[in-house]
C-alpha positions as CSV (number, residue, x, y, z in Angstrom):
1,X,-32.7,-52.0,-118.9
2,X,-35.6,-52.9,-121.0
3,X,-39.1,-51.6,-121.2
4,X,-40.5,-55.6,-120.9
5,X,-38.7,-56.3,-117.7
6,X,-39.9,-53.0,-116.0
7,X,-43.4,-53.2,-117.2
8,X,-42.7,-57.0,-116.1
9,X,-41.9,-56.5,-112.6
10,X,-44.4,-53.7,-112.2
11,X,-47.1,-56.1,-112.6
12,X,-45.7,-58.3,-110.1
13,X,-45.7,-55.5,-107.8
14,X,-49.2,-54.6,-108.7
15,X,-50.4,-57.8,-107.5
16,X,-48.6,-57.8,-104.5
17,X,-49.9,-57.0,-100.4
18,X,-46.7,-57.5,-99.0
19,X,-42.8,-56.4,-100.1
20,X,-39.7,-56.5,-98.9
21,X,-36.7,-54.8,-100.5
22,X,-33.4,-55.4,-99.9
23,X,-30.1,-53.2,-100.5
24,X,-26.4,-53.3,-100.8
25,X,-23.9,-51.0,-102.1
26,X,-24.8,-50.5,-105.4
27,X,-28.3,-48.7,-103.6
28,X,-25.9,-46.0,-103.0
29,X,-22.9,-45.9,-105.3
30,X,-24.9,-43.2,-107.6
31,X,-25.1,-40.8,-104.1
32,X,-20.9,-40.9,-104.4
33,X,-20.7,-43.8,-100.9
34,X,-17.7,-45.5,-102.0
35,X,-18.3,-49.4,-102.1
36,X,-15.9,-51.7,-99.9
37,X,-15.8,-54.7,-102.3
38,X,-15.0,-53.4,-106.0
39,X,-11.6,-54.6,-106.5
40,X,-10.2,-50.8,-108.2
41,X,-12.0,-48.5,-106.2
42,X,-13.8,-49.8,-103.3
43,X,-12.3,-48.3,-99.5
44,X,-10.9,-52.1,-99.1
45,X,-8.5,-51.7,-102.3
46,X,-6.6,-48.4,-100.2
47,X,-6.8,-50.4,-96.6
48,X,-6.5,-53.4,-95.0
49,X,-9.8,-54.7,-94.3
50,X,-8.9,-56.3,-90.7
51,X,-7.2,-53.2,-89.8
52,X,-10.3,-51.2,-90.1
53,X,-13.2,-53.6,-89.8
54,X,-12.3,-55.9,-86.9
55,X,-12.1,-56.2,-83.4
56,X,-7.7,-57.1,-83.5
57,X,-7.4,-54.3,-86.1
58,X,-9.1,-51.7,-83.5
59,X,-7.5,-52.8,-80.3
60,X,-3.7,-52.4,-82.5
61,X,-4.3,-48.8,-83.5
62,X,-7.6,-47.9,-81.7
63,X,-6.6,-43.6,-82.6
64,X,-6.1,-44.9,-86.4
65,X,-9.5,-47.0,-86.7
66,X,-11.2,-44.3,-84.7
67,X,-10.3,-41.5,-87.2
68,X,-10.9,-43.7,-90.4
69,X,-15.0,-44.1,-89.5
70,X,-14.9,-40.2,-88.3
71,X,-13.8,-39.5,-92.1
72,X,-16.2,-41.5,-93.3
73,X,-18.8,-40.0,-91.5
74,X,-17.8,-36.4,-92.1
75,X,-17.8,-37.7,-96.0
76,X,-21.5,-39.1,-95.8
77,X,-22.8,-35.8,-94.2
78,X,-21.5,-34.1,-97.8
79,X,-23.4,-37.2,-99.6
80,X,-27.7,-36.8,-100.4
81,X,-29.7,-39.9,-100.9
82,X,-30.4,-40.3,-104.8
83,X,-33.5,-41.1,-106.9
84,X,-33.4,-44.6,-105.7
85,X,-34.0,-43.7,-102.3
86,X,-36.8,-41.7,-102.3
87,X,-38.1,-43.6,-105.3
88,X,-38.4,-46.4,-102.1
89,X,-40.0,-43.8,-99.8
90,X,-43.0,-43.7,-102.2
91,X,-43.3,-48.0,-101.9
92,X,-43.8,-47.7,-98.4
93,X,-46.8,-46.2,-98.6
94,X,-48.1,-48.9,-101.3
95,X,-47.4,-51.9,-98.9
96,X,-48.4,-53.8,-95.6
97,X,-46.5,-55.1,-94.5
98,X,-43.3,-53.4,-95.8
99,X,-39.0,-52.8,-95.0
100,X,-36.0,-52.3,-96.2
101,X,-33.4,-54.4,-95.3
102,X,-30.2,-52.8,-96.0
103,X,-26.6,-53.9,-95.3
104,X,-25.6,-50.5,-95.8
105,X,-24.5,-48.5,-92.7
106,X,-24.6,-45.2,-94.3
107,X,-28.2,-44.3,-93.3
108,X,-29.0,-42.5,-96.7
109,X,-32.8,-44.9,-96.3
110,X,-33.9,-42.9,-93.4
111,X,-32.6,-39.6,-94.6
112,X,-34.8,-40.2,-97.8
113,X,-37.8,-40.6,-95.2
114,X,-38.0,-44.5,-95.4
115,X,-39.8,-45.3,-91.6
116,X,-39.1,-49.2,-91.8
117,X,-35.5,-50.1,-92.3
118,X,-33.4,-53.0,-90.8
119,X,-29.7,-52.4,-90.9
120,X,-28.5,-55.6,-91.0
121,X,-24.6,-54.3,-90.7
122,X,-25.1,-51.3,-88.2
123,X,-25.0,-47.9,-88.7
124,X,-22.2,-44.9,-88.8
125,X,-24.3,-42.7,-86.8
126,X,-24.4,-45.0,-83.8
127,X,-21.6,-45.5,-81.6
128,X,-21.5,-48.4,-78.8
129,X,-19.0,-49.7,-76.2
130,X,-16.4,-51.8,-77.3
131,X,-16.5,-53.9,-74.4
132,X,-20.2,-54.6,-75.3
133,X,-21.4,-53.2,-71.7
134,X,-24.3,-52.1,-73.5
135,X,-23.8,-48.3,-73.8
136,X,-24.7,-47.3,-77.0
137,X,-25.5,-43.2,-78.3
138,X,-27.4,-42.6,-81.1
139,X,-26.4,-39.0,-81.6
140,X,-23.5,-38.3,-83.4
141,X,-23.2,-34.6,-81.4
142,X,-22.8,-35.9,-78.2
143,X,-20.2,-38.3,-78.7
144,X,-17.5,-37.7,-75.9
145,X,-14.2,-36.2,-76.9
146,X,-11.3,-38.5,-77.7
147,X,-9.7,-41.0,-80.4
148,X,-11.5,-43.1,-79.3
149,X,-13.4,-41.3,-76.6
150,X,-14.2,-43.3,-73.9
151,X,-17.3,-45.2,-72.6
152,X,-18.8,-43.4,-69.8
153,X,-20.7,-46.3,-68.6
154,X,-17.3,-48.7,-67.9
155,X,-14.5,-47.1,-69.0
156,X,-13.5,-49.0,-72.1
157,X,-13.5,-47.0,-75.8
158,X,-15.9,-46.5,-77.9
159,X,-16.5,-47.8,-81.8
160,X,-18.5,-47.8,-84.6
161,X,-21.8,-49.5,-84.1
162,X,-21.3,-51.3,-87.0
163,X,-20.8,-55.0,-87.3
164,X,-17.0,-55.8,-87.8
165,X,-15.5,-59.2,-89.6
166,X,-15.9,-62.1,-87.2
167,X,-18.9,-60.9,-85.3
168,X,-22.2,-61.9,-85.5
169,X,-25.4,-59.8,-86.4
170,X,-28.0,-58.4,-84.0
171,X,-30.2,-61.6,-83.4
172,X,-33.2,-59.4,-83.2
173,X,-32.8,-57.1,-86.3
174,X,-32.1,-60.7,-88.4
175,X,-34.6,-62.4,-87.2
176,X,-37.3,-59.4,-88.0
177,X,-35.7,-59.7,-91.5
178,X,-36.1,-63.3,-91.4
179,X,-40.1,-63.3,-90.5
180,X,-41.0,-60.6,-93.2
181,X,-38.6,-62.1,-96.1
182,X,-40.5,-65.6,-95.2
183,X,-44.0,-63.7,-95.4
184,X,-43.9,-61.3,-98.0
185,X,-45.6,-61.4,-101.8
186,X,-42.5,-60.0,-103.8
187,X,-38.3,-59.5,-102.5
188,X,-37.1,-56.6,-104.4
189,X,-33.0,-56.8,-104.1
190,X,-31.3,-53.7,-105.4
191,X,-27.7,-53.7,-106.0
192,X,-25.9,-56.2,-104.0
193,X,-23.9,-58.3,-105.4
194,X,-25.3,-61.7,-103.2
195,X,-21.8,-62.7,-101.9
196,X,-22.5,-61.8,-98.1
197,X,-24.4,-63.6,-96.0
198,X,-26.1,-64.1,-94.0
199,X,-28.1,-60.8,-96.1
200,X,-27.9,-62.6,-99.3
201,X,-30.1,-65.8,-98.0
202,X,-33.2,-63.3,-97.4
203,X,-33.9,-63.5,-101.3
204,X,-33.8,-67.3,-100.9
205,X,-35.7,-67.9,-97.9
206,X,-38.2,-65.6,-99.9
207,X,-38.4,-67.3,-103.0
208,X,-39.0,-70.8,-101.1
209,X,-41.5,-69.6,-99.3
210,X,-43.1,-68.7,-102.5
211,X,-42.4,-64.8,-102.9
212,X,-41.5,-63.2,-106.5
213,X,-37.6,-61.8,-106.4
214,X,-37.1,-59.1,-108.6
215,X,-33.4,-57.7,-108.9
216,X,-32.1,-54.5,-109.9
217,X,-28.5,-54.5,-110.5
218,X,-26.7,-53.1,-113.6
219,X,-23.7,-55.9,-112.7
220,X,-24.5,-59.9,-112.4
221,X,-24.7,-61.2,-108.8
222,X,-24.8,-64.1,-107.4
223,X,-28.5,-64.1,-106.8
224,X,-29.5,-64.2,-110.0
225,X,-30.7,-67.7,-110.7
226,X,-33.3,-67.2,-107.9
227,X,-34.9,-63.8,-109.8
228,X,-38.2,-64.1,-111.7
229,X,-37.1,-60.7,-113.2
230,X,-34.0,-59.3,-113.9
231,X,-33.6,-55.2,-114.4
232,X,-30.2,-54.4,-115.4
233,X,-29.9,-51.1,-114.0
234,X,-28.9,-48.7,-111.8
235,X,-31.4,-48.3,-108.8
236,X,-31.3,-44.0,-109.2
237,X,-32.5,-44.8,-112.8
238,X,-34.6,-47.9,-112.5
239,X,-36.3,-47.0,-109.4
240,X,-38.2,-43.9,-110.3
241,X,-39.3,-46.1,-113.7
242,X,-40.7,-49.2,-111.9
243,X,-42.6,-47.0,-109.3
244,X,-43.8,-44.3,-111.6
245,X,-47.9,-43.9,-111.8
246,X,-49.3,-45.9,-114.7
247,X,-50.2,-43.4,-118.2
C-alpha cells in the first residue's frame, strides 16, 4: 500500500456526494471469520459445499446442516468487527446517499454501527422457513428448540436465512443495490475477490454509469481492470488511512 494511491483515492472521495461500498470476505478475515473460498483454509476446503450450502444437502442430513451454521454462529459471537468496520461507520456520516453492500452474512457491519447495509447473501442471525411459507425470526434467542427446530407457522424446519447454491437473491435487497450502484459518485469494493455474481457486477454497473471504483484488496481480483485506484491492502489497515482527517 502506497502513500500515492491512498492520498489518490482520498481525493476522489473528497469530491464525491454519493458512495457505495461494497464487501466480501476479505472485509472480515482480519476479525478471525474464516473465508469459504481460499483453497487451504477456507470452511469449503474441510466440507462439502453442497452438503452445507444447498437445499439437497439440507433435506439429506437436515440435524448435520443445522448444527454446522449453529457453530458458526456460536463462533461469530466470540468474533469483534475490526478497524475496517468501524473505519466504514465514520463514511456514513460523510455521504448521501450511502450503503454497504456486503455479501457477507456474518453481520460484523451492523455490530460496528453501520445503519445502511444490504446483505446481498443473507444473514446468520436470521432464520426462515424452509418451505418458504414466509416465517422468518430475526432473533437468534427465540429460535424454537430442535435440529432443526421446526416452523411454527406450517410445520416444516427451519434454516439459515442465508442464500444457499442454486437459489436466487432477494429481488428487493438487489435491486436497492442495483439503483444506488447505478447513481452513486465513487464504488468503494473492499476485499472480494469479484468471482461471484451477481455482487461482483455492482462495481461494473457503477463504473458505466460513470462512478469512480476504488478497490482495496491486498490479493488481485477479478475486478481490477474496472478500478481507477488500486490499494493493496488489508481493509483493518487501509481503511482507518483513507478515512483519517486531513494534517
Amino acid at each position: 500500500m502506497s502513500d500515492d494511491s491512498i492520498a489518490a483515492a482520498r481525493a476522489l472521495l473528497h469530491d464525491a456526494r454519493s458512495c457505495v461500498v461494497l464487501t466480501g470476505a476479505g472485509m472480515s478475515a482480519e476479525s478471525g471469520v474464516p473465508t469459504f473460498r481460499d483453497a487451504q483454509t477456507g470452511e469449503w476446503s474441510k466440507f462439502d459445499p453442497m452438503q452445507l450450502a444447498s437445499r439437497e444437502g439440507f433435506q439429506s442430513d437436515p440435524q448435520f446442516v443445522w448444527r454446522w451454521y449453529a457453530t458458526r454462529r456460536t463462533r461469530l459471537g466470540q468474533v469483534q468487527p475490526n478497524a475496517g468496520h468501524v473505519a466504514l461507520v465514520g463514511l456514513e456520516r460523510r455521504f448521501s446517499p450511502f450503503a454497504i453492500v456486503t455479501q457477507n452474512v456474518d453481520g460484523l457491519h451492523a455490530r460496528a454501527g453501520s445503519t445502511r447495509v444490504l446483505e446481498l447473501h443473507g444473514s446468520l442471525a436470521r432464520t426462515k422457513c424452509f418451505a418458504e411459507c414466509g416465517y422468518r425470526l430475526d432473533d437468534l434467542a427465540s429460535i424454537p428448540a430442535g435440529e432443526p427446530p421446526v416452523c411454527p407457522a406450517c410445520g416444516s424446519w427451519l434454516r439459515p436465512d442465508v442464500v444457499w447454491f442454486g437459489e436466487m437473491l432477494d429481488p428487493e435487497v438487489l435491486e436497492e443495490a442495483e439503483r444506488l450502484a447505478g447513481r452513486c459518485d465513487v464504488m468503494l469494493v473492499v476485499g472480494t475477490s469479484g468471482v461471484v455474481w451477481p455482487a461482483a457486477g455492482l462495481a461494473e454497473l457503477a463504473k458505466r454509469r460513470g462512478a469512480r471504483v476504488i478497490i482495496v484488496n491486498p490479493h488481485p481480483s477479478d475486478l481490477d481492470e474496472c478500478a481507477d485506484e488500486l490499494i493493496a491492502s488489508t481493509a483493518a489497515t487501509a481503511l482507518p488511512r483513507l478515512f483519517a482527517p486531513a494534517t
